[in-house]
Backbone as XML, in Angstrom:
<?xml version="1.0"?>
<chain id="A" units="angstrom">
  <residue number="1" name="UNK">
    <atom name="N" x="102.619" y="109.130" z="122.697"/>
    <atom name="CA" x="102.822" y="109.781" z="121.434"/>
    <atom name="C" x="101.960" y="109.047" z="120.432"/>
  </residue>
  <residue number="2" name="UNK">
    <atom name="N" x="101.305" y="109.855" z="119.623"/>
    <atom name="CA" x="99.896" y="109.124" z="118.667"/>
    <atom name="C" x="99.973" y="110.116" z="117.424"/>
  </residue>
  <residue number="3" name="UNK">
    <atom name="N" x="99.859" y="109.132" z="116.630"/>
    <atom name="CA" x="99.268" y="109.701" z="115.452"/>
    <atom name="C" x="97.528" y="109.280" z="115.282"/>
  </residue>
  <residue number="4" name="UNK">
    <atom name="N" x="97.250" y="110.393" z="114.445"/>
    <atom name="CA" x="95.836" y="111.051" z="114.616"/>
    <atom name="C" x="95.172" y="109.818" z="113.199"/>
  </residue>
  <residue number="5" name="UNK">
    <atom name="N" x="95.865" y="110.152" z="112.150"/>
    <atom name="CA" x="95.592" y="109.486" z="111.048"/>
    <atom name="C" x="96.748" y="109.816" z="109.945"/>
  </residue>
  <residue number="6" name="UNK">
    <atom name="N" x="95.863" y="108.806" z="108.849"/>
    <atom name="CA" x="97.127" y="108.635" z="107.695"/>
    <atom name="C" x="97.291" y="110.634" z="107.080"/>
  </residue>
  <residue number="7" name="UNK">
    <atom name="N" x="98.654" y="110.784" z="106.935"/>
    <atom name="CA" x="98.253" y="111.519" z="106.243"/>
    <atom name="C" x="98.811" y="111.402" z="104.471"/>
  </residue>
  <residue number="8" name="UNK">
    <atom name="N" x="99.345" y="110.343" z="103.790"/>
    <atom name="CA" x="99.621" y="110.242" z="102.503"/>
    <atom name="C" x="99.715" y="108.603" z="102.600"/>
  </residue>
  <residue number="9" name="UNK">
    <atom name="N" x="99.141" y="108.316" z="101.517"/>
    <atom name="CA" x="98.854" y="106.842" z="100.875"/>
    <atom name="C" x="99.575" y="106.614" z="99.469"/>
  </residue>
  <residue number="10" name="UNK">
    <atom name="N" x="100.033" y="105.960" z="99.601"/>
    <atom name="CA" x="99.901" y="105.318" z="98.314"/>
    <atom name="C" x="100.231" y="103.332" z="98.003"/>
  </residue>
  <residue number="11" name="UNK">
    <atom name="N" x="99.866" y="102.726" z="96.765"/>
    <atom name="CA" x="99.434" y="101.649" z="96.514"/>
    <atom name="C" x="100.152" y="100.910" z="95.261"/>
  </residue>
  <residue number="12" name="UNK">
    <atom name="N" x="100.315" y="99.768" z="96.055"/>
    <atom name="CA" x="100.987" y="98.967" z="94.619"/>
    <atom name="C" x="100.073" y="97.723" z="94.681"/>
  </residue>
  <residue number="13" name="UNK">
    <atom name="N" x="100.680" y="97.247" z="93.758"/>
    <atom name="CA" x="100.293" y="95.497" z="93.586"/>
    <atom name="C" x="100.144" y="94.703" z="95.007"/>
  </residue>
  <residue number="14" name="UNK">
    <atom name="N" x="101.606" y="95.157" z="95.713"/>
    <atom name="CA" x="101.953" y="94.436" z="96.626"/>
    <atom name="C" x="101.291" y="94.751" z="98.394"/>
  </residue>
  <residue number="15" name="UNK">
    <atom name="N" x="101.199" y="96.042" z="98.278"/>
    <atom name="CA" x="101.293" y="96.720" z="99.351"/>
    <atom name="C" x="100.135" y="98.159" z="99.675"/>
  </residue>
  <residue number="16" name="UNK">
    <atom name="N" x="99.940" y="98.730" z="100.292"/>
    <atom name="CA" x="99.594" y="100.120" z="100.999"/>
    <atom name="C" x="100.319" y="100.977" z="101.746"/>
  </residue>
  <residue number="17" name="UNK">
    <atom name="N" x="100.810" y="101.980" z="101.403"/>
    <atom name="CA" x="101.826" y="102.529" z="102.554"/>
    <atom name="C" x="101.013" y="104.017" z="103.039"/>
  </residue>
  <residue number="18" name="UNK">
    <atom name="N" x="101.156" y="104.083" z="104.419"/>
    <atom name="CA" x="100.364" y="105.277" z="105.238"/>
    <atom name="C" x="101.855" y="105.889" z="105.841"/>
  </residue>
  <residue number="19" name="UNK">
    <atom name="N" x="101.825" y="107.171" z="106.021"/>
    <atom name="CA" x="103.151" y="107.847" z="106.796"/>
    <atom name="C" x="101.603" y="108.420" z="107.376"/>
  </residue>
  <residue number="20" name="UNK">
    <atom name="N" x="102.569" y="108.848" z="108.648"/>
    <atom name="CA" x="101.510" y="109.721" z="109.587"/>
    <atom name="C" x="102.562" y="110.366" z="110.549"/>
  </residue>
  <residue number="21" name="UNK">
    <atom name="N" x="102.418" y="111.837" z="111.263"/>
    <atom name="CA" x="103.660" y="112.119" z="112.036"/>
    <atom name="C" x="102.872" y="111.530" z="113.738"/>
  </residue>
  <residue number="22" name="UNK">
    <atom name="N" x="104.109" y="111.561" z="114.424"/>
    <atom name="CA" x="103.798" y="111.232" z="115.927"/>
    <atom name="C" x="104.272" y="112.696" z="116.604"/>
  </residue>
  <residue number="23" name="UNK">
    <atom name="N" x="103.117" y="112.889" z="117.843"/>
    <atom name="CA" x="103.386" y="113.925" z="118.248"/>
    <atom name="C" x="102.592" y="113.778" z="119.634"/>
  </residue>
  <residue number="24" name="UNK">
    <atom name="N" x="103.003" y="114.103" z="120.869"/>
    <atom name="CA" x="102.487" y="113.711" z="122.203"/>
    <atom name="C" x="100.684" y="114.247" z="122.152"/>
  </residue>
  <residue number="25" name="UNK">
    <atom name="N" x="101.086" y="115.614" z="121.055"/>
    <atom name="CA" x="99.903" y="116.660" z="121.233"/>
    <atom name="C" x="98.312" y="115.886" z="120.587"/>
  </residue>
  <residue number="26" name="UNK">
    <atom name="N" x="98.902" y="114.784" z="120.076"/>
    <atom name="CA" x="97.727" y="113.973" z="119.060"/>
    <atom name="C" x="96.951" y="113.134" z="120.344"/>
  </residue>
  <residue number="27" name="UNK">
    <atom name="N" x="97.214" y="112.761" z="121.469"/>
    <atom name="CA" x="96.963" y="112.242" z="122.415"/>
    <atom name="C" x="95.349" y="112.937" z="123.151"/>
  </residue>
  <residue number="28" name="UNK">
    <atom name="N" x="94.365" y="112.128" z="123.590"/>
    <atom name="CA" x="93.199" y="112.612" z="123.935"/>
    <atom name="C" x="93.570" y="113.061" z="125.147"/>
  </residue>
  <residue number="29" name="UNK">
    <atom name="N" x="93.534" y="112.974" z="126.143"/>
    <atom name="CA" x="94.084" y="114.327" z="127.242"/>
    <atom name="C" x="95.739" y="114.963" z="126.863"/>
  </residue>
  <residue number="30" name="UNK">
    <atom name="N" x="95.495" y="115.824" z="126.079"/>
    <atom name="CA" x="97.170" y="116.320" z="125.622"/>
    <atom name="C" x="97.756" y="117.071" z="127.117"/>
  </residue>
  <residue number="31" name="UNK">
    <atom name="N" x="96.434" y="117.702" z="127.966"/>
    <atom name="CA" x="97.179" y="118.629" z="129.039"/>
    <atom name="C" x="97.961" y="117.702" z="129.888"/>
  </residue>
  <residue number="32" name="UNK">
    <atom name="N" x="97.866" y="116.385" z="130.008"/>
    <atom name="CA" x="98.346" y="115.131" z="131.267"/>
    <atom name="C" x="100.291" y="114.909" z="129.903"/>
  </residue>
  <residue number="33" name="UNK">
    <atom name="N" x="100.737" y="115.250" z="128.971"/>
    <atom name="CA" x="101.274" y="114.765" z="128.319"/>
    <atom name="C" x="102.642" y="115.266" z="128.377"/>
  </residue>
  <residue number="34" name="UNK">
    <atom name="N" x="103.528" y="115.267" z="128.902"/>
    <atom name="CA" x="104.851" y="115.824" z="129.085"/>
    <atom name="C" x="105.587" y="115.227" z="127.997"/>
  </residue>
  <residue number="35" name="UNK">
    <atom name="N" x="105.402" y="114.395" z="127.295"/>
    <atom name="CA" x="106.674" y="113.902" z="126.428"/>
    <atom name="C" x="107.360" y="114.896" z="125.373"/>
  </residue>
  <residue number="36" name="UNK">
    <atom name="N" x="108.232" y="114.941" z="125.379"/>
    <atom name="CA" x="109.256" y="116.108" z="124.337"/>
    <atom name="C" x="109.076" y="114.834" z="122.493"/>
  </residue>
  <residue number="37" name="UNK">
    <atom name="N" x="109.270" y="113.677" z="122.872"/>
    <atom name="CA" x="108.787" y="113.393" z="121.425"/>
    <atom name="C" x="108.438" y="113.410" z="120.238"/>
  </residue>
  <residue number="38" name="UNK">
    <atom name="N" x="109.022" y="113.773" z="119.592"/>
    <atom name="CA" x="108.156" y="113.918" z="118.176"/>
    <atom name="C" x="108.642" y="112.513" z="117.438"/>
  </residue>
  <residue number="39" name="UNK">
    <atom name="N" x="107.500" y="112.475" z="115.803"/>
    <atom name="CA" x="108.353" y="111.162" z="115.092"/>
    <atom name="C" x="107.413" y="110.881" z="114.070"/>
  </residue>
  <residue number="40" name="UNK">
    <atom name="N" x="107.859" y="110.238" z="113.192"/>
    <atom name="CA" x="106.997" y="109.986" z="112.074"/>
    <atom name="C" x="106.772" y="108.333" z="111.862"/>
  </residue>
  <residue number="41" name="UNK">
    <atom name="N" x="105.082" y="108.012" z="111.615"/>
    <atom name="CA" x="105.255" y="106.669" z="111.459"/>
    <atom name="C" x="104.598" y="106.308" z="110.091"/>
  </residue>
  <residue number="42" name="UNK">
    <atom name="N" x="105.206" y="104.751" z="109.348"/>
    <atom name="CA" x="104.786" y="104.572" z="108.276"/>
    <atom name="C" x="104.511" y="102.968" z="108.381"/>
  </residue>
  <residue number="43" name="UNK">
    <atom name="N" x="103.815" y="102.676" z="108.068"/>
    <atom name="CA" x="103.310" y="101.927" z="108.367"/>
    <atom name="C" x="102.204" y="100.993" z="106.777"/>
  </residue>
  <residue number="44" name="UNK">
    <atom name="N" x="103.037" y="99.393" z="106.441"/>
    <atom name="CA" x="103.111" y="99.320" z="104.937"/>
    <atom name="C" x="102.320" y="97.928" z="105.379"/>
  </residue>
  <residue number="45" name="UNK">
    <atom name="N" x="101.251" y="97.927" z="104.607"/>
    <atom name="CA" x="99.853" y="96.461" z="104.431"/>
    <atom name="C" x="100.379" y="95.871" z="103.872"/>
  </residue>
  <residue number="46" name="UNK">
    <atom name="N" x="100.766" y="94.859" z="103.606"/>
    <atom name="CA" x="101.375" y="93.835" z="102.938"/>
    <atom name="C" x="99.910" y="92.736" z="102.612"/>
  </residue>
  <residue number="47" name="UNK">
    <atom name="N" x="99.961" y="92.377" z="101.174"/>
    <atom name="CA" x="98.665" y="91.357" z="101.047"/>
    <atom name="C" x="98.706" y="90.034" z="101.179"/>
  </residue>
  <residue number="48" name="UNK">
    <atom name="N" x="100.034" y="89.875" z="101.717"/>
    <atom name="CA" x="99.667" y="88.486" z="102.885"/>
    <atom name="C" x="99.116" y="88.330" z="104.146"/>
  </residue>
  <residue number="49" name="UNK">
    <atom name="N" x="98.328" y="89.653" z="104.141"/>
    <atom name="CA" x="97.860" y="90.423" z="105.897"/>
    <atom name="C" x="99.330" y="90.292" z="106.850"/>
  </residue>
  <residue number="50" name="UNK">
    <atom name="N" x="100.264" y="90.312" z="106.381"/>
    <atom name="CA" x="101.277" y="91.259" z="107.302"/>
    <atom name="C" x="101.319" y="92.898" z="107.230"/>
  </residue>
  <residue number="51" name="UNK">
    <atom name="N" x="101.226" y="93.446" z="108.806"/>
    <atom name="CA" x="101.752" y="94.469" z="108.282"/>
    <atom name="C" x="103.347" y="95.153" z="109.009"/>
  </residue>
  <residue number="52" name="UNK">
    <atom name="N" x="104.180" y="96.004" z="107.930"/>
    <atom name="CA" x="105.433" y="95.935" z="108.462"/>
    <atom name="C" x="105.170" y="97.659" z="108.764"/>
  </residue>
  <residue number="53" name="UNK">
    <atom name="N" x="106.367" y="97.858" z="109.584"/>
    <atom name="CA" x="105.735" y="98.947" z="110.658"/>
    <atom name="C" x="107.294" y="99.938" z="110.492"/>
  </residue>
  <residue number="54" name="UNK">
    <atom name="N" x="107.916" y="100.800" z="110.605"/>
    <atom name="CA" x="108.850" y="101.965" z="110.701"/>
    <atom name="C" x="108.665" y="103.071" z="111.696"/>
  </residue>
  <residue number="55" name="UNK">
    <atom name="N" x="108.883" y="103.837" z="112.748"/>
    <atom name="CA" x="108.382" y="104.460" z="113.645"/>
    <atom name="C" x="109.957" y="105.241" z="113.893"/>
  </residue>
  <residue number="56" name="UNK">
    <atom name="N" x="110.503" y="106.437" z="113.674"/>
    <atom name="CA" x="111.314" y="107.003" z="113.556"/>
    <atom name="C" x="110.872" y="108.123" z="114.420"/>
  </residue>
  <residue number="57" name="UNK">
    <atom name="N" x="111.889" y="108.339" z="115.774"/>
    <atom name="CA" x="111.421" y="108.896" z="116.751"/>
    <atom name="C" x="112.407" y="109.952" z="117.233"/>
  </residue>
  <residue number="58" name="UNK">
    <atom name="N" x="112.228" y="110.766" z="117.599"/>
    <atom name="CA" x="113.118" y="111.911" z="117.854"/>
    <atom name="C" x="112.932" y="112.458" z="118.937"/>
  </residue>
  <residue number="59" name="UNK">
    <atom name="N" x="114.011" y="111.382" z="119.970"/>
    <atom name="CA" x="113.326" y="111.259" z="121.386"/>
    <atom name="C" x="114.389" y="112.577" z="122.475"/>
  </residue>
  <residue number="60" name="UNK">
    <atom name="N" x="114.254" y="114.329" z="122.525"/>
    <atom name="CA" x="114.383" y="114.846" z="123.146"/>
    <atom name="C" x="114.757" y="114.552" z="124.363"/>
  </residue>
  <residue number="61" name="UNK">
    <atom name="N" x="113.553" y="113.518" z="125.180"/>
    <atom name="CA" x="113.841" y="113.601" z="126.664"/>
    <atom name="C" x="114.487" y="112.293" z="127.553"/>
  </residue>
  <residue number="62" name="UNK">
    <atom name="N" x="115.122" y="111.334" z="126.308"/>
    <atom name="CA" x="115.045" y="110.423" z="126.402"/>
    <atom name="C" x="114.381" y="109.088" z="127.104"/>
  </residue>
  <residue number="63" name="UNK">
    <atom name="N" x="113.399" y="109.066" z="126.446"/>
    <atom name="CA" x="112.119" y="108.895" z="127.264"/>
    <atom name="C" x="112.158" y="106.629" z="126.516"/>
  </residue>
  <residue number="64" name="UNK">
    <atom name="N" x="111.695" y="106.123" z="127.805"/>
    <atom name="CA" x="111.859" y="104.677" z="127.130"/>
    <atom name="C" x="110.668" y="104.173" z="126.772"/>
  </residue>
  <residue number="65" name="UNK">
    <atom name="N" x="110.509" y="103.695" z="125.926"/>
    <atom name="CA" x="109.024" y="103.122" z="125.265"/>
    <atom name="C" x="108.148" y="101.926" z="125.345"/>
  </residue>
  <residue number="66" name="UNK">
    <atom name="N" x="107.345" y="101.966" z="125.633"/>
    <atom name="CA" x="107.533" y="100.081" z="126.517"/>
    <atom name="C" x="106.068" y="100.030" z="125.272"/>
  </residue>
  <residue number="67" name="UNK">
    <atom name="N" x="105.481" y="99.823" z="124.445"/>
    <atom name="CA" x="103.983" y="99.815" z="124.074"/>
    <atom name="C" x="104.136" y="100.440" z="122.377"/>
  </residue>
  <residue number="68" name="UNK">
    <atom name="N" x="103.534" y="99.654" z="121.960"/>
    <atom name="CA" x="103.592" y="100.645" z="120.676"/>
    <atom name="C" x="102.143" y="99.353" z="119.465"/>
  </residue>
  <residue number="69" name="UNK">
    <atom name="N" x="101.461" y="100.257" z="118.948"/>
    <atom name="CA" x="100.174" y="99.893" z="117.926"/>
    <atom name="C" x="99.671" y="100.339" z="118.052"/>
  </residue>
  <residue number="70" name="UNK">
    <atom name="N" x="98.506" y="100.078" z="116.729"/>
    <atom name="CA" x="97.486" y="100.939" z="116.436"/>
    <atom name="C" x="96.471" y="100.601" z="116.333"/>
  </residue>
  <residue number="71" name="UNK">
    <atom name="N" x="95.621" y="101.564" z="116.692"/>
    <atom name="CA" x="94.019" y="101.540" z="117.692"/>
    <atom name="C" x="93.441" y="101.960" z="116.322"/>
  </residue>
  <residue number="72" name="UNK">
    <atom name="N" x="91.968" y="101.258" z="116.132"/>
    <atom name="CA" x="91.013" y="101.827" z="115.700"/>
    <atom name="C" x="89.930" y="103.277" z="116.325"/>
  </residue>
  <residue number="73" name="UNK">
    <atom name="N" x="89.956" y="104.592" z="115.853"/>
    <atom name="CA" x="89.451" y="105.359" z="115.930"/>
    <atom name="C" x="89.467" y="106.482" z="115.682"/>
  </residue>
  <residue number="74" name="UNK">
    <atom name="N" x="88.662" y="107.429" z="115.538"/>
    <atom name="CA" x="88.681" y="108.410" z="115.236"/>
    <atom name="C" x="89.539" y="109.693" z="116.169"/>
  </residue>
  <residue number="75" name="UNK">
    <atom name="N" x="89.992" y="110.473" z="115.486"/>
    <atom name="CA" x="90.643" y="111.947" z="116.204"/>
    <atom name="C" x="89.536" y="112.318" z="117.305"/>
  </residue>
  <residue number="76" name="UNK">
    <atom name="N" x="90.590" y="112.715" z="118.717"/>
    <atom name="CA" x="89.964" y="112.905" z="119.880"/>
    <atom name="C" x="88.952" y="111.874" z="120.347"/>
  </residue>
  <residue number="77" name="UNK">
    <atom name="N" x="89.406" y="110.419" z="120.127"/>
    <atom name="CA" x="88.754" y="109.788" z="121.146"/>
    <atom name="C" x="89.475" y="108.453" z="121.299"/>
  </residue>
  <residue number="78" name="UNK">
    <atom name="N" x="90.006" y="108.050" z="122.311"/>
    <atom name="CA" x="90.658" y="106.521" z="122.512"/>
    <atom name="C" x="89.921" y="105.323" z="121.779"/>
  </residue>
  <residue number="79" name="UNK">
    <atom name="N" x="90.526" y="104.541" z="121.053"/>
    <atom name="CA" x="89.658" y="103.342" z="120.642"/>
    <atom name="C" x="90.902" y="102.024" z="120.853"/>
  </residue>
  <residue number="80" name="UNK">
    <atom name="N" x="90.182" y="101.013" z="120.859"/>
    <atom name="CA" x="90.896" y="99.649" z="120.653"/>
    <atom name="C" x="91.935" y="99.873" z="119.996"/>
  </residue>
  <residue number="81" name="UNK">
    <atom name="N" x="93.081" y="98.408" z="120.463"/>
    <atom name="CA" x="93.917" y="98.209" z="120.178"/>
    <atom name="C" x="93.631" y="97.576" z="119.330"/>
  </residue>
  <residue number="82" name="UNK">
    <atom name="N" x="94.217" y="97.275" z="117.390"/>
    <atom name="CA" x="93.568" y="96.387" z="116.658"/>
    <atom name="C" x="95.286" y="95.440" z="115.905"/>
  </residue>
  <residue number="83" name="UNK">
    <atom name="N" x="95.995" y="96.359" z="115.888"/>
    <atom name="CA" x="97.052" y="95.758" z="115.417"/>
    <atom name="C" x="98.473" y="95.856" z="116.550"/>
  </residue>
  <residue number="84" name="UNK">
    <atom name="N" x="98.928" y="94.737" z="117.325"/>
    <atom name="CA" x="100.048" y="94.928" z="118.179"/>
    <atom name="C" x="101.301" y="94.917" z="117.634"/>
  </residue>
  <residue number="85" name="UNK">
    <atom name="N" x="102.304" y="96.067" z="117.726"/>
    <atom name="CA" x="103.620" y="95.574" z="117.822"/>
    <atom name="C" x="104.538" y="94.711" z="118.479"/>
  </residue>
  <residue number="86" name="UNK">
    <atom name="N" x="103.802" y="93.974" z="119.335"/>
    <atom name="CA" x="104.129" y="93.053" z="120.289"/>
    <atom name="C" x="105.748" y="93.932" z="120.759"/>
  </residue>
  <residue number="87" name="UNK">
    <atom name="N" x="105.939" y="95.134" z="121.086"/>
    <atom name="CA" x="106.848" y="96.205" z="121.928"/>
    <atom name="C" x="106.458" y="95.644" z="123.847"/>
  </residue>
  <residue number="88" name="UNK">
    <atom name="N" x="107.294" y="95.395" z="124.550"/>
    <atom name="CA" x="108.427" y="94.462" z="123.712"/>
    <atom name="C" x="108.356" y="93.036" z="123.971"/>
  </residue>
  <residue number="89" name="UNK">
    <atom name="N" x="107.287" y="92.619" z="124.590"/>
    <atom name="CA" x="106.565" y="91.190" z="124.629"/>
    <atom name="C" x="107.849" y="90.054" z="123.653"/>
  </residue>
  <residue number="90" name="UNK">
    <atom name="N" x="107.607" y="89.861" z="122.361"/>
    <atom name="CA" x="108.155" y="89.061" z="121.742"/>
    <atom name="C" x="109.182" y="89.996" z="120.556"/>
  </residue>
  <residue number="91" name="UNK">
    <atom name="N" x="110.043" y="91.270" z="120.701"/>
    <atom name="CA" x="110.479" y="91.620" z="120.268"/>
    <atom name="C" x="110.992" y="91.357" z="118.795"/>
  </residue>
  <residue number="92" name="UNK">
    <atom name="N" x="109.780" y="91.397" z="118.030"/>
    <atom name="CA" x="109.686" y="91.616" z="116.771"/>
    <atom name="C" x="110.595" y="92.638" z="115.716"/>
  </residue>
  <residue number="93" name="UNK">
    <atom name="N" x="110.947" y="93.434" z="116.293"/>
    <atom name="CA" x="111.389" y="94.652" z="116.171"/>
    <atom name="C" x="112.546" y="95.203" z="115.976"/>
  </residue>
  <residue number="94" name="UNK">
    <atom name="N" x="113.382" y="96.078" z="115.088"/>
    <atom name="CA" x="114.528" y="95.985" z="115.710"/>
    <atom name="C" x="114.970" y="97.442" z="116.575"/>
  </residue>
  <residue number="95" name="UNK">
    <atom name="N" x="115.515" y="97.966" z="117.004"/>
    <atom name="CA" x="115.510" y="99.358" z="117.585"/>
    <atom name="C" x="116.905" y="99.927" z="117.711"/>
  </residue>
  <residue number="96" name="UNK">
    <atom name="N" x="117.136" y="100.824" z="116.335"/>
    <atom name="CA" x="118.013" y="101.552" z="116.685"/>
    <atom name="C" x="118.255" y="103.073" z="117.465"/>
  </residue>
  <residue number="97" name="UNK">
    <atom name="N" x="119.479" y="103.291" z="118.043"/>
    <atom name="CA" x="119.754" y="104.174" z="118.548"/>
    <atom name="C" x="121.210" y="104.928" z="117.973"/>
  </residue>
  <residue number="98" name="UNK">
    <atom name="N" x="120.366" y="106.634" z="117.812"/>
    <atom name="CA" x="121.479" y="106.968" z="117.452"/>
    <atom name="C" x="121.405" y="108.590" z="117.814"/>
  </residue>
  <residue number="99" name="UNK">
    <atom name="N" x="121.948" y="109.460" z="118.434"/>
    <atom name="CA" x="122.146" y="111.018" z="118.781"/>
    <atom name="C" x="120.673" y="111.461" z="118.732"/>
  </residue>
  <residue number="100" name="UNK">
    <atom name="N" x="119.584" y="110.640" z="120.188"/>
    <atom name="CA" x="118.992" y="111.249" z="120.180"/>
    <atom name="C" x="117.851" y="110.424" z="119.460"/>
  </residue>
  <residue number="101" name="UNK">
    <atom name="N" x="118.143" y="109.766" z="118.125"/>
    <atom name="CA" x="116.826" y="109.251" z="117.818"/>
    <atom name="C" x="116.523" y="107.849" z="117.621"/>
  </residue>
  <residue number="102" name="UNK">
    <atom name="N" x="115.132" y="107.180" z="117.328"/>
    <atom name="CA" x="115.343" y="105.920" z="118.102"/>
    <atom name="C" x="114.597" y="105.502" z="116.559"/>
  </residue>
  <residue number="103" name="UNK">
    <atom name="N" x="114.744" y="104.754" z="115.804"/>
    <atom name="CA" x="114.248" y="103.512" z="114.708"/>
    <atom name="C" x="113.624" y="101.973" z="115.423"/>
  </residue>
  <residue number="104" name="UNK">
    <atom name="N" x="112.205" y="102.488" z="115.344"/>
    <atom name="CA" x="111.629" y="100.467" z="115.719"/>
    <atom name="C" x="111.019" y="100.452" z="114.152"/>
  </residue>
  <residue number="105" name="UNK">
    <atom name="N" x="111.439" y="99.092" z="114.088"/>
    <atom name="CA" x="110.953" y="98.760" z="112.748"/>
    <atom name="C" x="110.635" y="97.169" z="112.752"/>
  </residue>
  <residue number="106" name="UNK">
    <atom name="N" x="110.031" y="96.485" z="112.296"/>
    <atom name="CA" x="109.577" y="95.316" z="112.398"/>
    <atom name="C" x="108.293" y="94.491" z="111.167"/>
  </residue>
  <residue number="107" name="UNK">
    <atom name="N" x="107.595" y="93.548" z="111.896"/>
    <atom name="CA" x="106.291" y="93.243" z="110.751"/>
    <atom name="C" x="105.781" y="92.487" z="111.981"/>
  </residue>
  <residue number="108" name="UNK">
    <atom name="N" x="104.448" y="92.183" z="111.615"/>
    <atom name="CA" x="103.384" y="91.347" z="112.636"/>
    <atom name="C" x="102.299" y="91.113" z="111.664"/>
  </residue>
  <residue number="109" name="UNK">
    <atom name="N" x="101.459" y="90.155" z="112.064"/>
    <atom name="CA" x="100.296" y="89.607" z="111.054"/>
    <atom name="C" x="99.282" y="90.347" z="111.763"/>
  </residue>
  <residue number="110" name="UNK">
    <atom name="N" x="98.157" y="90.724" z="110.961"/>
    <atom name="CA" x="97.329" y="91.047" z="111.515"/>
    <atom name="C" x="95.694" y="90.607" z="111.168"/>
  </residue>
  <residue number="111" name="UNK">
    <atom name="N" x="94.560" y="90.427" z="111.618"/>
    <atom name="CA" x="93.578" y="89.923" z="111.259"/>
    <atom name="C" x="93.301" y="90.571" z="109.893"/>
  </residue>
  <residue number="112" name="UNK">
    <atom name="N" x="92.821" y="89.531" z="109.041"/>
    <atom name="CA" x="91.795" y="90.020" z="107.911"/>
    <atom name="C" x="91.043" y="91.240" z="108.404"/>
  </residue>
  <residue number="113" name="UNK">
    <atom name="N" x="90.043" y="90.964" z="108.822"/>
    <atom name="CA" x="88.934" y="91.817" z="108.504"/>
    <atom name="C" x="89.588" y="93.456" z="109.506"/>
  </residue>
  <residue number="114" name="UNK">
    <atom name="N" x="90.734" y="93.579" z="110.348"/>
    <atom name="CA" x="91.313" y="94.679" z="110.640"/>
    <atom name="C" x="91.675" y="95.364" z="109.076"/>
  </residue>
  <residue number="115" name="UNK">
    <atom name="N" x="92.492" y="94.666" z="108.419"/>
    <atom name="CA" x="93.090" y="94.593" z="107.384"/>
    <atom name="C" x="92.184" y="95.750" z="106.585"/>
  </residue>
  <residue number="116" name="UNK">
    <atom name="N" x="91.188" y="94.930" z="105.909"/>
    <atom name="CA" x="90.148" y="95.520" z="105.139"/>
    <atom name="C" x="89.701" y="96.670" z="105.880"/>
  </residue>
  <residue number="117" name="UNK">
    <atom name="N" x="89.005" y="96.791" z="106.988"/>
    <atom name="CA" x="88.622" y="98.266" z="107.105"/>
    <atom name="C" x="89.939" y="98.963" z="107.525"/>
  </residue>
  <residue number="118" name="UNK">
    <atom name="N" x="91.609" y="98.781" z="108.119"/>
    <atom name="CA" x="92.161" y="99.811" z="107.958"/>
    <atom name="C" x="92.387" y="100.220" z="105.850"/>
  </residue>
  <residue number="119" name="UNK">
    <atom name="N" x="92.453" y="99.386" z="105.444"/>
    <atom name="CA" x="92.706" y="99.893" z="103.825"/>
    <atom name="C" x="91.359" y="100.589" z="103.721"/>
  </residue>
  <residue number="120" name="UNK">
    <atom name="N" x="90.302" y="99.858" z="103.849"/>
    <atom name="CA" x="89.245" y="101.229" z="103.834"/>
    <atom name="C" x="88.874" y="102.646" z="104.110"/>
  </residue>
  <residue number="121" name="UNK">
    <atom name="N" x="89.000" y="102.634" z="105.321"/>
    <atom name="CA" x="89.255" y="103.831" z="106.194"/>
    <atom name="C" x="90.632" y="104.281" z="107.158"/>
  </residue>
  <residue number="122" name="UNK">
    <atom name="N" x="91.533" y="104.734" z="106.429"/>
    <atom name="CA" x="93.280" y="104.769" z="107.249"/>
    <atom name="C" x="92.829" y="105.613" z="108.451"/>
  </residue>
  <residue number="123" name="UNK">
    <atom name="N" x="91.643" y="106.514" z="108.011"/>
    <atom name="CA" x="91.555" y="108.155" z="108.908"/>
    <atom name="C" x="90.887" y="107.279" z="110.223"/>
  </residue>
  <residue number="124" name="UNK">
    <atom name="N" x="90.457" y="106.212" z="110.158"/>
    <atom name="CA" x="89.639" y="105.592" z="111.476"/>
    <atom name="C" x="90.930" y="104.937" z="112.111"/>
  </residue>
  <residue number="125" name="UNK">
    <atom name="N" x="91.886" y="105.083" z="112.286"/>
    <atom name="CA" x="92.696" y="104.550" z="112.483"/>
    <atom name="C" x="94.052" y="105.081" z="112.755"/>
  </residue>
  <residue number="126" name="UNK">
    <atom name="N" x="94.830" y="104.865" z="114.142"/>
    <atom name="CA" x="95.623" y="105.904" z="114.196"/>
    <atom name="C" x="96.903" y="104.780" z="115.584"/>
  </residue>
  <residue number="127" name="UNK">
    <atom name="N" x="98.585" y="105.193" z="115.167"/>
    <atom name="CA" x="99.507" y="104.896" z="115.715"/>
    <atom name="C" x="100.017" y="105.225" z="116.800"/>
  </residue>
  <residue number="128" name="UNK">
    <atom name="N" x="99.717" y="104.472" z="117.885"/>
    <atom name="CA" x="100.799" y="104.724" z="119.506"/>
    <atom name="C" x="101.723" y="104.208" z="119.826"/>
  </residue>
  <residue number="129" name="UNK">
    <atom name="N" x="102.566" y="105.244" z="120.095"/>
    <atom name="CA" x="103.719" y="104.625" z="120.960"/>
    <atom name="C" x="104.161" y="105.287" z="122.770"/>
  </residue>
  <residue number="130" name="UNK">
    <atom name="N" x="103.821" y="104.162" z="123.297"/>
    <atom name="CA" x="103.935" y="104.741" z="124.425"/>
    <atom name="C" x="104.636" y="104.658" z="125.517"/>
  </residue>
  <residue number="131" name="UNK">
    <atom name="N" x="105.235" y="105.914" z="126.573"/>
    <atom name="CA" x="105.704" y="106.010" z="127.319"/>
    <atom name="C" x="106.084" y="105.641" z="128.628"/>
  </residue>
</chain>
């Protein structure tokens, strides 16, 4: 399940916030993609180069998630991993469950210079969570 890019920004003193929806269909081979999934992710820059992460999932098939960050690249084509949720390596995260839908929410540091070109370009840049 991937989001494609940001689709609303906005900016404070403190922060950057991107929402973007998740949807299996955003995925570069969508025909290989069975997940019932949908979900929205938001995802907030913090200018201590943390960034804190929200991923609100509306998991149909109850499907378990082992993977989740976001890749540098453009719509319809796989790119690098640039920022990890460490899902579930060092469980950063917290994950609720409730009728169906699932809340990971957390923070992780991420490199400077990721930093700067995701605030530059959000649209080069896009959220997985995976199956």
């Amino acid at each position: 399940m991937s989001a494609v890019s940001s689709r609303s920004r906005s900016t404070s003193s403190q922060r950057s916030v991107f929402n973007t929806q998740l949807r299996a269909d955003n995925e570069v081979a969508p025909a290989t993609q069975t997940s019932l999934a949908r979900g929205n992710a938001q995802v907030k820059v913090n200018d201590d180069g943390t960034v804190s992460f929200k991923l609100v999932v509306h998991n149909a098939g109850d499907e378990e998630f082992f993977l989740g960050h976001i890749h540098e690249g453009v719509a319809g084509a796989n790119g690098p991993v640039v920022i990890d949720f460490d899902v579930p390596a060092k469980f950063p995260f917290v994950a609720e469950r409730s009728q169906g839908q699932i809340v990971l929410h957390g923070e992780v540091t991420a490199r400077p210079l990721v930093v700067a070109r995701l605030l530059q370009n959000p649209e080069g840049f896009y959220v997985n969570l995976h199956t």
